[in-house]
C-alpha positions, 0 to 999 in steps of 0.5 A: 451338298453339305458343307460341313459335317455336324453329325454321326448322321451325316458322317455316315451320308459322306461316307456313303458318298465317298464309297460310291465315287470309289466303287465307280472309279475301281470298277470304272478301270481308276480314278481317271475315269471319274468326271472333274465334277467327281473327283472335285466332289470326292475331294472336298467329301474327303476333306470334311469326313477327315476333318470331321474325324479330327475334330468331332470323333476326338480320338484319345491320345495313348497313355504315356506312361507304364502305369497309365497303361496298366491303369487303362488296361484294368479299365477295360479288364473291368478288375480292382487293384486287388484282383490286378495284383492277384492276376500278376503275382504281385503284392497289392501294395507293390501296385498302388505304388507303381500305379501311382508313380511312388515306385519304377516298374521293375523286371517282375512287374514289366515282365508280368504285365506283358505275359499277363495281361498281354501288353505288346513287350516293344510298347514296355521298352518304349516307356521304361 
């Protein structure tokens, strides 16, 4: 068995591993019905998959900020500050400025992104 995970390759090889054990154990009648020699092996497969997840799939922290969010969902909209602007209702240059932290968001804008462009309205609280 490997000692560490180097790639997608053996992630996946892992993961396989670590389902086997789990489809034994859950069709078996539970985890006590795995050998010692299992569960020792489920537990050091499951610690190389989480610390291969950690380290290898770096997944990106969440935008901290209002604008950093609206930044990343039109990103993902694949849309200009223009067409932004268009789609909320809002005036271009009043964007830029909030978009670039030279303007708070204010109601109309807050209220805009979440109705439009459907970002979770508890998120916008947490931020403002």
């Amino acid at each position: 068995m490997i000692d560490k995970i180097r790639n997608e390759k053996q992630y996946s090889d892992v993961m396989s591993l670590i389902e086997t054990h789990i489809t034994k154990a859950t069709t078996g009648g539970g985890f006590h019905t795995l050998s010692k020699k299992e569960n020792a092996e489920l537990k050091q497969l499951s610690a190389m998959a989480e610390k291969y997840e950690d380290q290898a799939l770096k997944i990106m922290p969440l935008p901290v900020t209002v604008p950093a969010i609206v930044s990343q969902k039109m990103q993902e909209m694949n849309v200009t500050q223009n067409k932004l602007a268009e789609l909320l209702g809002l005036g271009v240059a009043k964007l830029s400025l909030i978009l670039n932290g030279k303007r708070k968001p204010d109601i109309p804008f807050l209220k805009a992104i979440h109705e439009k462009l459907g970002i979770d309205g508890n998120l916008i609280l947490e931020r403002v």
